[in-house]
N, C-alpha and C positions, 0 to 999 in steps of 0.2 A: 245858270249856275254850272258850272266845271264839274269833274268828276271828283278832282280834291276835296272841293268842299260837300260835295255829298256824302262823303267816305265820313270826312269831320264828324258831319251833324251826322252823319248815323252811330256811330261810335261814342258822342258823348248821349245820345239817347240810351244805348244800352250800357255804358258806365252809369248813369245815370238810374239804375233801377236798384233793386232790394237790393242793401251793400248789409250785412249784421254786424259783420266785425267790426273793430276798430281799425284795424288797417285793412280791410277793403272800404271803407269811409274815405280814408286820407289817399288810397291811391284814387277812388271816385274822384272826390273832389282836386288831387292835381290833374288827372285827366281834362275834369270839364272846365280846371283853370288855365290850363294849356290848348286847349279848344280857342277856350275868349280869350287867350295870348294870339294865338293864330291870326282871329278874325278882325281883332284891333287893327294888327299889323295890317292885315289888306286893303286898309286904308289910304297907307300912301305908297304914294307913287313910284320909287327908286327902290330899287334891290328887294322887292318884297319877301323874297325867300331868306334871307339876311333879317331880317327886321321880326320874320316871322317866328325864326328859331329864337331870336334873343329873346322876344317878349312872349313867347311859348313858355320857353324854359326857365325864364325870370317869375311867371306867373302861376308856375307849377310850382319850383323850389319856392314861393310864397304860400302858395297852398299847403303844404306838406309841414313849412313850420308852424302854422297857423293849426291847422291838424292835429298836429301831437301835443299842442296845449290845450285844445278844446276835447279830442276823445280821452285823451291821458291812457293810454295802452296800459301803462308800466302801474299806474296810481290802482288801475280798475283792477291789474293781477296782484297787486298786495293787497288789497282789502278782499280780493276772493281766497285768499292764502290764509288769510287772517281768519276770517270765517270760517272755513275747512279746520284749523287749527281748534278751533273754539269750538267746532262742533262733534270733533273728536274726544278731547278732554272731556266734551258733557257724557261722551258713548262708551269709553272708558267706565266713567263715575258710574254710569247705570247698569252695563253691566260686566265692570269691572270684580273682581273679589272684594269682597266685602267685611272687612274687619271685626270678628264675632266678640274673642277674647284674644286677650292678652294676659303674662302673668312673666314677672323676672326667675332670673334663673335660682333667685336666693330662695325662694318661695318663700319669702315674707322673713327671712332672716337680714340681720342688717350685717353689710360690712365696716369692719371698722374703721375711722377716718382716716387714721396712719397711711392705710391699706387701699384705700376707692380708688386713689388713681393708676395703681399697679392693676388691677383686677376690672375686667369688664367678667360680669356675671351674668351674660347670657341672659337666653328666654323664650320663652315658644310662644307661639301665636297658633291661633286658630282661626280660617278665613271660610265663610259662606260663597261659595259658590253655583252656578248652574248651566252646565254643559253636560255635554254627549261625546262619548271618546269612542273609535271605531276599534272593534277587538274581532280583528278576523274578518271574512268575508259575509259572512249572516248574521253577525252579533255587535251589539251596540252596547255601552255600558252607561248609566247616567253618572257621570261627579257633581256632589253637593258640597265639601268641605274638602280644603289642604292643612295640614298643620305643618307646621314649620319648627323647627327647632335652630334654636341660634346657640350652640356649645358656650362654655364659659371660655375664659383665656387669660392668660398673664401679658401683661403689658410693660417689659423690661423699659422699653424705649420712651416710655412717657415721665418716666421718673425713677431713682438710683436711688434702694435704701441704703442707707451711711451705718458704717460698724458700728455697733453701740445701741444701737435705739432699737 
């Protein structure tokens, strides 16, 4: 056995071992398909370094398509995207602010119908929370609640009262 081919087989030995990723897989196995392109070729008789490279590289670019439908790279990072997403929205919700009250700004007055679509009336909310805000170098504060206040407002642009009415 030649030295080329010791080189070969040592090389697809060590492509050949723990590969995790998806694309250390697909370069693994174009390596070790470009190996047995090689070794095919030594077969015959005429131009064998010619015959070696075509069905090396013919037998890799096989591997590599082959590859990328079997690990699916792209498929495996959307569904860890997807997940990640999904388990942020859950970590949000848990320990997100927490909606206690609510109450509109009319405090239980009605607007009149003429009138609802000119007028947003506001409203404050009050939200349960629990966190720790830093105040200075040796002092910590705890927050339990935000309240919010949403002003009332005229809303010219949704609707144009007509002289007369």
């Amino acid at each position: 056995m030649n030295a080329s081919k010791a080189i070969a087989l040592a090389s697809l030995f060590a492509l050949a071992g723990c590969a995790t990723t998806p694309t250390q897989k697909i370069l693994r196995d174009m390596a070790i398909a470009a190996g047995v392109g090689v070794l095919v070729a030594q077969q015959k008789q005429d131009n064998r370094a010619a015959y070696s490279m075509m069905y090396g590289g013919v037998s890799a670019a096989g591997a590599a398509v082959a590859g990328l439908y079997i690990y699916d790279p792209e498929g495996k990072t959307k569904q860890l995207e997807r997940e990640n997403a999904d388990l942020r929205a859950k970590a949000d919700e848990a320990f997100g602010p927490r909606l206690e009250a609510s109450v509109p700004g009319t405090m239980g007055g009605r607007i009149p119908d003429k009138y609802r679509r000119l007028v947003s009336p506001g409203e404050w909310r009050v939200y349960a929370i629990d966190q720790w805000a830093e105040d200075g170098e040796n002092r910590i504060i705890h927050q339990d609640k935000i309240m919010e206040l949403i002003p009332p407002s005229l809303l010219p642009a949704q609707g144009v009262l007509s002289k007369g009415k």
